[in-house]
Residue, then its C-alpha position, 0 to 999 in steps of 0.5 A: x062948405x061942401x067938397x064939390x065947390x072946394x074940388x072944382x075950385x082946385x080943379x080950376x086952379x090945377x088947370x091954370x097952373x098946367x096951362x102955364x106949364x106949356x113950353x111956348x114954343x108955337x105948335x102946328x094945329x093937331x090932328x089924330x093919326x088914322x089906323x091905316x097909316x100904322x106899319x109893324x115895327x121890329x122894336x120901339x125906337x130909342x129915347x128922343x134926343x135932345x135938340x136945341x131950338x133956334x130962334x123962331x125965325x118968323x111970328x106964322x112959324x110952328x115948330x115940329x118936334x124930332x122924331x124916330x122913323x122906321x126905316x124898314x129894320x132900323x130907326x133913324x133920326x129926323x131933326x126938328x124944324x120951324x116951319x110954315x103950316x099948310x093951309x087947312x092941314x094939321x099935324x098928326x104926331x107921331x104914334x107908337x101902340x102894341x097890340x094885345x098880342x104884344x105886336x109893335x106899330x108905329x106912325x110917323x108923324x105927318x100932314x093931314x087933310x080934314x079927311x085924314x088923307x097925308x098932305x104933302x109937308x111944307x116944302x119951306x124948312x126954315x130953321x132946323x134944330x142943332x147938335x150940341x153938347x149934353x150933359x150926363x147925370x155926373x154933370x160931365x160935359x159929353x159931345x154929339x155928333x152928326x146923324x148917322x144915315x141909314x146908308x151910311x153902315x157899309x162905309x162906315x164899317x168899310x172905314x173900321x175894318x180899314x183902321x182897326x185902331x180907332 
């Protein structure tokens, strides 16, 4: 027997085995993110967080990831959702490339016609992820909060500068 027929028999059962590895959580129809919707970006965004997923509320239901979004100097969180896919539109994700000359450049993830053109995003958000408790390499349990909106720096500094002690 030669290797040919040993290397294909592998390489079929090594995609089977990665095809069973996918989370089963329906995804939206994928398509690529063009080279215009890229903007330069200061720095990479922060490591994903991690969100818990509800229950898929309805069979026609796709799930889309939460991501980073450069919000002109610093990164803010969007929560993953279940939501209703737009006809004839797909879901470019989110892409983050540096240049030769160490540039940084970010596109958000978005909706998109055949022609690549941004399509208005479903306006039906029927299910969103939640926070919850994670737990760290020592096995402790350590609690997150809600999301901090970008607005949100003056008031918050406003608050520490008015109680110090916290």
């Amino acid at each position: 027997m030669g290797l040919r027929p040993i290397a294909a028999a592998l390489g079929v059962a090594l995609g089977v085995k990665i095809a069973a590895c996918g989370s089963g959580i329906p995804q939206p129809p994928a398509t690529a993110q063009p080279a215009n919707a890229l903007v330069e970006v200061d720095y990479p965004p922060p490591p994903a967080r991690v969100e818990m997923v509800p229950k898929q509320p309805s069979s026609d239901a796709v799930w889309i990831n939460g991501e980073w979004l450069w919000q002109g100097r610093r990164w803010s969180w969007r929560a993953g959702m279940w939501v209703i896919s737009p006809k004839n539109a797909g879901y470019a994700r989110r892409v983050l490339v540096r240049r030769g000359d160490g540039k940084l450049f970010f596109a958000p993830g978005a909706w998109r016609d055949a022609e690549g053109r941004e399509a208005p995003a479903p306006p039906e958000k029927i299910a969103r992820a939640s926070s919850g408790a994670v737990t760290n390499p020592e096995g402790e349990t350590e609690p997150t909060g809600a999301d901090v909106h970008p607005d949100a720096g003056a008031d918050a500094q406003d608050d520490f500068d008015a109680n110090p002690s916290r």
